[in-house]
C-alpha positions as CSV (number, residue, x, y, z in Angstrom):
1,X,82.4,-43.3,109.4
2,X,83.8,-42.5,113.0
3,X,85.6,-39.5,111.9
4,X,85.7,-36.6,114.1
5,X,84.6,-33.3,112.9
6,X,85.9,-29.7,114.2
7,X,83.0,-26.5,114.1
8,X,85.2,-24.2,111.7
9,X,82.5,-22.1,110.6
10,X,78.5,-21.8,111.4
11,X,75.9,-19.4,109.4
12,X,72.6,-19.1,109.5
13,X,70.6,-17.9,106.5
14,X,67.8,-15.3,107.3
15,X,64.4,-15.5,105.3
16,X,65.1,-12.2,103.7
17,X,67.4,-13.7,101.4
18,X,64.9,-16.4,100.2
19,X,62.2,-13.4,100.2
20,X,64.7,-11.6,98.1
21,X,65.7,-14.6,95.9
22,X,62.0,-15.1,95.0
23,X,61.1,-11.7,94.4
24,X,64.4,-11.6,91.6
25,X,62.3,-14.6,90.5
26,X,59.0,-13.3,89.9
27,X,60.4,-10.3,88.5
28,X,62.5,-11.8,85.9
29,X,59.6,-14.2,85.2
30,X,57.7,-11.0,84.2
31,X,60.5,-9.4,82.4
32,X,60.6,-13.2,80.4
33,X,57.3,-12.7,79.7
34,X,57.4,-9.2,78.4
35,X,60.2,-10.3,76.1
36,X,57.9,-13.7,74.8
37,X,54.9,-11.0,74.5
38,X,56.8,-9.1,71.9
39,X,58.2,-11.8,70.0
40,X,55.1,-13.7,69.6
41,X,53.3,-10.9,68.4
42,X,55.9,-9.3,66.3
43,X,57.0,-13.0,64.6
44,X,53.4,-14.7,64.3
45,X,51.3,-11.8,64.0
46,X,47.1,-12.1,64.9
47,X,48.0,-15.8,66.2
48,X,51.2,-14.2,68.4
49,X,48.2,-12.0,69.8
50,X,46.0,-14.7,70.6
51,X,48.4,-17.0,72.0
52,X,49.0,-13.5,74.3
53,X,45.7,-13.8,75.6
54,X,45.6,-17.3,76.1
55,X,48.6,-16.8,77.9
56,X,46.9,-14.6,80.2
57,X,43.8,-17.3,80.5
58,X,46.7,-19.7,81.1
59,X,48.3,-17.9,84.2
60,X,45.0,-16.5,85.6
61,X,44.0,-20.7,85.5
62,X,46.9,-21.6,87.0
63,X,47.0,-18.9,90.0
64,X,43.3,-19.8,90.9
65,X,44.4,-23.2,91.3
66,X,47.3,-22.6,93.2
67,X,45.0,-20.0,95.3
68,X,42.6,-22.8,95.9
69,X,45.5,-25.6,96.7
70,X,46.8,-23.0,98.6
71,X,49.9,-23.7,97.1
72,X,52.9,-21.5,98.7
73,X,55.4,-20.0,96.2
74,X,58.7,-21.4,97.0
75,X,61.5,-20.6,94.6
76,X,61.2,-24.3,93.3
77,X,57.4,-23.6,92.9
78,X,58.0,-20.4,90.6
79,X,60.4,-22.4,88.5
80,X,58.0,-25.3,88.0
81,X,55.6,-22.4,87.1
82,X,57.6,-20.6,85.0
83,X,59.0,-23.6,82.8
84,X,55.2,-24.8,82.1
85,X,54.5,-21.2,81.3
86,X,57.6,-22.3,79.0
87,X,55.6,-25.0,77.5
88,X,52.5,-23.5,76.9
89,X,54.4,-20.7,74.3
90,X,56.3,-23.8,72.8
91,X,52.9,-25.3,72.1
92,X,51.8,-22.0,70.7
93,X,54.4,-22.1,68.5
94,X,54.2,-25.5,67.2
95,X,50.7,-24.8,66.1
96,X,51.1,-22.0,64.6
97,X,54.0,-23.4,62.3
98,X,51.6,-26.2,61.5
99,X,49.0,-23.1,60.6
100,X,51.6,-21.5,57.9
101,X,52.3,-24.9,57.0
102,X,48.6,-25.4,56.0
103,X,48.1,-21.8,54.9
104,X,51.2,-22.1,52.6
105,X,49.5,-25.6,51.0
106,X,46.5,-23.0,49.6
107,X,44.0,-23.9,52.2
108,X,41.5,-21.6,53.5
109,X,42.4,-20.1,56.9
110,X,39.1,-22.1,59.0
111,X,40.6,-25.1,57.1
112,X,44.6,-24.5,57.8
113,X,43.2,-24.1,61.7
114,X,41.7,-27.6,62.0
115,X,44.5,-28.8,60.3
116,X,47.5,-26.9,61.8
117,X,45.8,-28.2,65.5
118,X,45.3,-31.2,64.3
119,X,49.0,-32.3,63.2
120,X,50.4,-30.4,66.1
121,X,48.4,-32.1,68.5
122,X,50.3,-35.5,68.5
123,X,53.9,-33.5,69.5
124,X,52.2,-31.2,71.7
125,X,50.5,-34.4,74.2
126,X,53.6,-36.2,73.3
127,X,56.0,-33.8,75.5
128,X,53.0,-32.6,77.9
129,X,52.6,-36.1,79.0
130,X,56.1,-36.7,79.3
131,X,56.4,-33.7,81.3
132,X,53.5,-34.9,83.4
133,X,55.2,-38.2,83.8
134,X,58.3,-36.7,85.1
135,X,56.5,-34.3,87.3
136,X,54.5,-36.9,88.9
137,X,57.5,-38.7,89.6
138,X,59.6,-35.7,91.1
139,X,56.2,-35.2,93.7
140,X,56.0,-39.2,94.5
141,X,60.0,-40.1,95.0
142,X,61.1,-36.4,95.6
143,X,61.0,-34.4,99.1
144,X,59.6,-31.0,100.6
145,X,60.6,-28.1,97.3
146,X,61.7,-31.1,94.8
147,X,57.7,-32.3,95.4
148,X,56.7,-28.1,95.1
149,X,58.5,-28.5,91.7
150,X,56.6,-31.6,90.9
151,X,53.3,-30.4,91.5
152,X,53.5,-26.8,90.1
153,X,54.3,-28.0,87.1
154,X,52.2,-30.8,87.2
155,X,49.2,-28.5,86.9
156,X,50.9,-26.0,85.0
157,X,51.3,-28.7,82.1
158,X,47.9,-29.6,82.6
159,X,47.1,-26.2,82.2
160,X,48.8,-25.1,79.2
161,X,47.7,-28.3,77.5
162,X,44.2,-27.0,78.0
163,X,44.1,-23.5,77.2
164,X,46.6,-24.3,73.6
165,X,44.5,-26.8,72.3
166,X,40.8,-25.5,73.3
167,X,41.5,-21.9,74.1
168,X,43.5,-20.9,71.5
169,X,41.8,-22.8,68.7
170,X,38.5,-21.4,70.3
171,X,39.7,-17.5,69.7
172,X,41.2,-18.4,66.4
173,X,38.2,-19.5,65.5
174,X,36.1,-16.6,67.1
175,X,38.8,-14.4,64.7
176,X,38.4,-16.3,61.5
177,X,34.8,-16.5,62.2
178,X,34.3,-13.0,62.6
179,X,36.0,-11.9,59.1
180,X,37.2,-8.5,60.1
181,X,41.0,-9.9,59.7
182,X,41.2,-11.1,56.2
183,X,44.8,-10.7,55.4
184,X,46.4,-14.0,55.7
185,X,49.8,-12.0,55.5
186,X,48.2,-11.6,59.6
187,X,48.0,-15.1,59.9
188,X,51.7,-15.7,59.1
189,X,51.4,-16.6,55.0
């Protein structure tokens, strides 16, 4: 519209402040984590630790593919990170409710695994592929850090979706395998 438009006010915005804003980011990222840490392994016991360490797999995957994409951290970036980081515990704990579920039926705990990953794993590639979808989408219709959100949680769903369902059933098996924790009160019965 021809409408005429008066200065009143002009600012410019330094890249300290963004610097700053991501470093808040990171750091309550970690504090976030810290917190999910002790709840996992203070509510779901040995399977709390192993989804810890999977975790840990889990962001270690995801920062060597960002290091090799040479992905730069952008405070959309972190956030795309830090909700598939999201993800990957909600995926931990859907399985391991499916686990109790199958331990509190009287199976035995190599049976309640198979079983507990195998009725989670419809709901689990249910919402990673619609997370995928909408991330795919935000990178192909959205610009500059609306496509950084796209694409880091693109690959962090991808990600997480790999190290819960191989990873953690992996360990949990190495653990059940290994019958040094026999205590199924450990497992979350």
């Amino acid at each position: 519209l021809p409408v005429k438009m008066d200065v009143m006010e002009k600012r410019a915005v330094g890249p300290t402040l963004g610097a700053d804003s991501l470093n808040k980011s990171v750091h309550a990222g970690l504090i976030g984590l810290i917190v999910i840490a002790l709840f996992m392994a203070g509510y779901y016991r040995l399977p709390g630790l192993v989804a810890i360490l999977a975790l840990i797999i889990y962001t270690l995957l995801v920062l060597m593919i960002f290091a090799a994409l040479h992905v730069t951290m952008t405070l959309p970036g972190v956030a795309g990170f830090l909700l598939s980081m999201g993800m990957a515990v909600d995926t931990n704990i859907i399985i391991f409710e499916r686990l109790k579920e199958e331990l509190w039926a009287g199976k035995t705990l190599r049976s309640a695994i198979d079983a507990g990953f195998k009725r989670a794993f419809v709901a689990v590639l249910d919402s990673h592929v619609t997370t995928l979808i909408a991330g795919m989408i935000l990178y192909y219709f959205g610009t500059g850090p609306i496509k950084g959100f796209g694409i880091t949680l693109s690959i962090g769903v991808v990600a997480s979706l790999f190290t819960a369902v191989s990873m953690t059933q992996w360990i949990l098996h190495l653990v059940a395998g290994s019958n040094m924790v026999r205590d199924l009160r450990l497992y979350g019965k």
